[in-house]
N, C-alpha and C positions, 0 to 999 in steps of 0.2 A: 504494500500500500504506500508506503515511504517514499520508494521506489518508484510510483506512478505522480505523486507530488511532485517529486522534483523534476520529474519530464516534464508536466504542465507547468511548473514554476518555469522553465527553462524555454517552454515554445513560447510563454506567453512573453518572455524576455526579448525574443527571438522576432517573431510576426506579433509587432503591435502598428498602430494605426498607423507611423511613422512609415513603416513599410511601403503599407500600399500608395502611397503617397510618395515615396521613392520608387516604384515603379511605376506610377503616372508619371513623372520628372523624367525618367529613361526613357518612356514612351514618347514626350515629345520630343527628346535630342534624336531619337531615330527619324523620327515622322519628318524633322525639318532636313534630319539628312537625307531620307528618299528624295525630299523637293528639290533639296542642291544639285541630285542628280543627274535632275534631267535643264539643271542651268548651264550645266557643264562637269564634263568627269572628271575630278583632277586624279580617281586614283585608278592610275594605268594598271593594268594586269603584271605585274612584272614580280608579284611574290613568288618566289616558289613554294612560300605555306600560305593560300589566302586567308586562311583563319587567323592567323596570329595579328594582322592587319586587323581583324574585328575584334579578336580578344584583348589591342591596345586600346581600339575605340571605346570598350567597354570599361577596362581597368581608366583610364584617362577621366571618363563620366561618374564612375563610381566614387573616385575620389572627389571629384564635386559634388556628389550627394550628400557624400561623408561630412564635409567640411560646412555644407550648407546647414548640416544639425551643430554641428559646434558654433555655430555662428546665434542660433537660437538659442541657445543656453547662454552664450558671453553679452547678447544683447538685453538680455533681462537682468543677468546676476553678475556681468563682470568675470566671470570665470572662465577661462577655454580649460574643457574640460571632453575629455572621450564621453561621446552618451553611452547611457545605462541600456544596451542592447548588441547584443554578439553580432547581428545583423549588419550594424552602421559601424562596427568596429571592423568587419573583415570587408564591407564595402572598400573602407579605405586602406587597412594595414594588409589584407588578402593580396588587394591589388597591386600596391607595392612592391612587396613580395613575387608577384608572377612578374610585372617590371623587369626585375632583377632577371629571376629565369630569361627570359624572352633575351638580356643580353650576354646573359653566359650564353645562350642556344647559338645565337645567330657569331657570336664573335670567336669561340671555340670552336665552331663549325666551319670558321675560315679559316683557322689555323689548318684543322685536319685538311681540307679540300686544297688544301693553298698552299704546300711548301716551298719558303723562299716568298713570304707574303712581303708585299711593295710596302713596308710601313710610312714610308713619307706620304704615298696615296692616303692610308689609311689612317693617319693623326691630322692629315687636313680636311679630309673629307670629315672626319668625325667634331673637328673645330667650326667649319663653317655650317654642318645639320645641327651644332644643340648652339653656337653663340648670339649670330644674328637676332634667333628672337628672343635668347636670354637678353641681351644689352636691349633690347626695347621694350622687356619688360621693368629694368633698371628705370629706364631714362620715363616709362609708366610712370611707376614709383615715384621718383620724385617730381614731375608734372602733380601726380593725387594730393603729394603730400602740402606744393604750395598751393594749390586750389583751394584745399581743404582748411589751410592754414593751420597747417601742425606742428608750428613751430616758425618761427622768425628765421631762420637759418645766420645762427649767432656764430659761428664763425669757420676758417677753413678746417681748422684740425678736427673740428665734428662733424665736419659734412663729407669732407674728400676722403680720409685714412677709412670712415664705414663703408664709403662707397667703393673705394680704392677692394676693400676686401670679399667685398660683393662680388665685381669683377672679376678675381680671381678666383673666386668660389671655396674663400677661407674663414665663410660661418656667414651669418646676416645680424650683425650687430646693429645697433639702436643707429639710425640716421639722425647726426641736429639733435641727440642728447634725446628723441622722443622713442618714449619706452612700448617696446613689443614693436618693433617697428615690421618686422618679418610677418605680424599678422596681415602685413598690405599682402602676402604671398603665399598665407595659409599656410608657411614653413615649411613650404614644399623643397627650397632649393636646396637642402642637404641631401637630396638622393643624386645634383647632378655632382659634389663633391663625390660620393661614393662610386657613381659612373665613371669620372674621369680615374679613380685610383684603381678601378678593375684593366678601364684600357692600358693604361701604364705596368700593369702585371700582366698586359701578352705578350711581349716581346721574351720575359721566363719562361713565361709558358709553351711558348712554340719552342725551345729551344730542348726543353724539356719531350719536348711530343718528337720534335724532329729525329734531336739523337736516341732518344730510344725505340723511334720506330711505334712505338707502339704507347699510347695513355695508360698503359694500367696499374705499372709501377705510379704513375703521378694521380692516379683514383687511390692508390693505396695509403699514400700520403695524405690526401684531400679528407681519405673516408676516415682515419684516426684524430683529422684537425674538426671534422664535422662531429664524430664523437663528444669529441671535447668542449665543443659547441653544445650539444643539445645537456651535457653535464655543469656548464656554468650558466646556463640559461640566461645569457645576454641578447638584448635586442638589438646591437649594432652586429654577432657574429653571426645572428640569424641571417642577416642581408646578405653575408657572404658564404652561408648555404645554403641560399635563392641562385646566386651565381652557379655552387658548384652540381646544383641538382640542375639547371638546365645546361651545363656545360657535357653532363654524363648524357643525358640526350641526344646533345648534341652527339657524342661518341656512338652513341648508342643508333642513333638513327647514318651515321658514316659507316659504321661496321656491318650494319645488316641491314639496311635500306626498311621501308615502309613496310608496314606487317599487317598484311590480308587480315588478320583476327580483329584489329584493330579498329575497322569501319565496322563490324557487325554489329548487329542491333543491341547485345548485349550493353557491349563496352561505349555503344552511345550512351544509350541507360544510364552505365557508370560512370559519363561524363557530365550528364545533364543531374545527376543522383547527387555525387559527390563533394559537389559547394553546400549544398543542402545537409547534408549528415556531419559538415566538418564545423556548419554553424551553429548545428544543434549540440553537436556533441562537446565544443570548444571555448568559452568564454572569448579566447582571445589568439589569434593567430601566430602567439610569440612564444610557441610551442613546435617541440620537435615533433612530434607525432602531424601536428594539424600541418606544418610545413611539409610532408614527409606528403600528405593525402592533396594538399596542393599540389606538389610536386608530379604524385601520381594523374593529379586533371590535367597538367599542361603535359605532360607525356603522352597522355593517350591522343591529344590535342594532333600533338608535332610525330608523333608515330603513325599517322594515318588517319585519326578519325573524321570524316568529311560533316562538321556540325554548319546545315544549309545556312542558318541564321549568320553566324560567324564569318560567312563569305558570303554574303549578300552586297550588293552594292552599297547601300548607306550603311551597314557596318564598315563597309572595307573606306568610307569616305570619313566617317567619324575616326577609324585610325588613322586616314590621314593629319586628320587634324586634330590627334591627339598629343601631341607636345606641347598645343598651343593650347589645347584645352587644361592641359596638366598645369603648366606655368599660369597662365591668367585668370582661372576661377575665383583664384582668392581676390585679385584687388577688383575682380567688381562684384565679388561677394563683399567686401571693404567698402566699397563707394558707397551701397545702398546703405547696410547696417551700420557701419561706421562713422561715413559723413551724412546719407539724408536722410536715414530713421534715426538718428545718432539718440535725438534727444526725445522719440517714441520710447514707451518702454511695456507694459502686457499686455493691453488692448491690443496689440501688433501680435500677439505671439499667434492666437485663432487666426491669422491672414497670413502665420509663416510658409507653408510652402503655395498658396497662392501667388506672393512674390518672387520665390523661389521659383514660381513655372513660368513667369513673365521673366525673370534671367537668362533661362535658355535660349533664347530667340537670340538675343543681344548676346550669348556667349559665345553660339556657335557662326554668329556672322561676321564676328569681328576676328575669331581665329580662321575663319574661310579666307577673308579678306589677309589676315596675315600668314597662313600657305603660300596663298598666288602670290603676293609683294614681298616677303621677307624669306619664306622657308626656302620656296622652288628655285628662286633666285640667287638664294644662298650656296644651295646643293648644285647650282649647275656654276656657279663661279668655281667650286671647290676645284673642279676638275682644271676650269680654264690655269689656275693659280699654280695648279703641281702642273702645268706642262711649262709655266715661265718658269716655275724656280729650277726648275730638270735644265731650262735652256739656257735660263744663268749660270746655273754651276758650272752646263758644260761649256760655255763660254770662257769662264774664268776657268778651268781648268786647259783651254786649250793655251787662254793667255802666257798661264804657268809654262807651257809647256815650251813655246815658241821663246818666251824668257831666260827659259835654261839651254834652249839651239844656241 
C-alpha cells in the first residue's frame, strides 16, 4: 500500500497542470515551424542522422520551457529556484545532458571516420558555428541592460574585464556591478565553456584512437573515470559522461554500422517509453542510472531507430534553429519578466504561460531571422577563412623558402 502512495505521490509530482501546459508551448514552437516551412527550407537534407537535427530542436525548446517555470517562481518570490516537478527538471537538465551526447556522437565519430583529421578546418569551422551569435547575444545583453536601465554603467573596470570574460567564455560575472547579471541568459552559457574544453581534448583523443588502432583500451580508461563519476556523484563529471556515453556510440555505430533490430516496433516503444519511466522513476537527472537510461534513448536514436516525428521537416527546422533558441530564450524570457512585468507580481502568475505562448512566436522569429543573417553566414565564411589562412601560410612559407635560395 506504501508502495502505491508513493507512485501517486511521484506521478502527481511528475504530470501536474504545468505539464500540459508545456506541451501546448511545444505545440506551438512546432506548428510555427511547419509554417517557416513552406516560407523557405533552410534545413537542407545533409544529416546523415535526420533525427538528431529534431532531437536538438526538441532539447533546445525544452530548455525554454524549463527556464520559463523558473522564471515564474523568481517573479513572484525572488528566488531562481528548480521547480518542484521531475518533469520541468529533466525538460531542462535531461536535455543538456543529450546536448553533450549528440557532441561526443558527432565529434568522436570524426575522429574514427577521419584519420589525419584537418584540425585547423575543424577549430575554425567550430569558432565561426557557436561565436557569431554568441557575440550578438553579448552585445543583446548589454543593448537590455541600458534600455532597461540597470545600472548607470559607473565605470570601465566593471563593464569591460565582465564582458572581456564573457567573451572568452570564463564564467558570466555581474556586468556594471548588477547582481545575477547571467539571469539576462538563463545561465545557459557555461555548457559552451564545457563544449569548447571537450573540442580541445580531440586532438588526445584521436591520437589515442589513431595509434592504437583501435578505442577500446581508451573505453577502458573512460569506463573506470565514468565509475568514479557515478561514485562521487558530481554534476559537473556527469556532463562529461554525457560526452563519453555518446562518444561509445559513436564507436559503436563505426564498428558495426546501423542495427536492423533497432527500427522494430519494439525498440521504438522503448524509445518513445523510456523519457517516460526515467521521469517517473528519477527525481533528478544527476544520476548514474537515469544518465545511463538517457544514454540508452539516444543510442537507440543514433543506432537506427527511424522516430517519423524526429525527422519531420519542422523538427528538423527547429534544430536548425536551435542554438539560437538555446542562447536567446532567457533574455527575452528577461525582457518580459524582468523589465515589463518587473513590477506585476501574483495577479500575473494565473496569465503565466499565457505569456509564455505569446513568446514563442517572437522567439522562434527572431532566431529564424538570426540563422539566415548570423548562423549561415557564419558557417559559410568559416570555410572561405581556412582557404586564406592555408594561402597565407603557404605564401609565407614559400617567402621563407626563396629567403634561404
Amino acid at each position: 500500500m506504501n508502495n502505491l502512495v508513493t507512485l501517486f505521490d511521484s506521478t502527481v509530482r511528475v504530470v501536474d497542470v504545468h505539464a500540459i501546459y508545456a506541451a501546448a508551448i511545444f505545440g506551438i514552437g512546432v506548428f510555427l515551424a511547419w509554417v517557416l516551412t513552406f516560407l523557405e527550407r533552410v534545413n537542407a537534407d545533409n544529416s546523415h542522422i535526420p533525427a538528431l537535427d529534431g532531437l536538438r530542436g526538441c532539447c533546445a525548446f525544452f530548455v525554454f520551457i524549463h527556464h520559463a517555470l523558473f522564471w515564474r517562481s523568481y517573479h513572484s518570490s525572488g528566488i531562481w529556484a528548480i521547480p518542484e516537478s521531475s518533469f520541468f527538471v529533466f525538460l531542462g537538465k535531461g536535455s543538456v545532458i543529450i546536448f553533450f551526447m549528440i557532441t561526443g556522437f558527432l565529434f568522436f565519430g570524426k575522429i574514427l571516420r577521419q584519420p589525419g583529421l584537418d584540425w585547423l578546418n575543424l577549430y575554425i569551422g567550430r569558432f565561426f558555428r557557436i561565436f557569431p551569435l554568441y557575440i550578438a547575444l553579448i552585445l543583446s545583453v548589454l543593448v537590455v541592460l541600458t534600455l532597461l536601465g540597470r545600472g548607470g554603467w559607473v565605470g570601465i573596470r566593471e563593464t569591460l574585464i565582465p564582458v572581456l570574460k564573457w567573451v572568452l567564455m570564463l564564467g558570466a560575472p555581474d556586468i556594471n556591478g548588477l547582481k545575477d547579471t547571467k539571469l539576462l541568459t538563463a545561465g545557459v552559457t557555461w555548457t559552451l565553456t564545457r563544449e569548447w574544453m571537450f573540442y580541445f581534448c580531440l586532438p588526445a583523443l584521436a591520437l589515442l584512437v589513431w595509434r592504437q588502432r583501435s578505442p577500446v583500451n581508451l573505453f577502458t580508461i573512460f569506463g573506470i573515470a565514468f565509475t568514479l563519476v557515478l561514485a562521487t556523484r558530481s554534476s559537473f563529471d556527469y556532463y562529461w559522461g554525457s560526452f563519453l556515453i555518446g562518444m561509445f556510440f559513436a564507436w559503436l555505430r563505426h564498428k558495426f554500422g546501423l542495427m536492423s533490430w533497432v527500427n522494430s516496433r519494439p525498440a521504438k516503444w522503448s524509445v518513445a517509453m523510456l523519457p517516460v519511466i526515467l521521469i517517473v522513476s528519477f527525481p533528478n537527472p544527476y544520476n548514474g542510472f537515469a544518465i545511463l537510461g538517457l544514454g540508452l534513448f539516444f543510442g537507440l536514436i543514433v543506432m537506427g531507430a527511424r522516430i517519423a516525428f524526429l525527422e519531420s521537416a519542422p523538427m528538423r527546422l527547429l534544430g536548425d534553429l536551435s542554438y539560437g533558441i538555446y542562447l536567446f530564450h532567457g533574455i527575452i524570457l528577461f525582457v518580459l519578466f524582468g523589465g515589463l512585468l518587473k513590477a506585476s507580481t501574483k495577479p500575473l502568475e494565473n496569465f503565466h504561460w499565457l505569456f509564455i505562448g505569446c513568446l514563442v512566436p517572437i522567439l522562434v522569429i527572431i532566431c529564424y531571422i538570426l540563422h539566415v543573417y548570423v548562423e549561415l553566414p557564419g558557417m559559410a565564411y568559416a570555410k572561405v577563412f581556412a582557404e586564406k589562412l592555408k594561402s597565407a601560410r603557404t605564401s609565407v612559407m614559400n617567402a621563407l623558402t626563396r629567403a634561404r635560395i
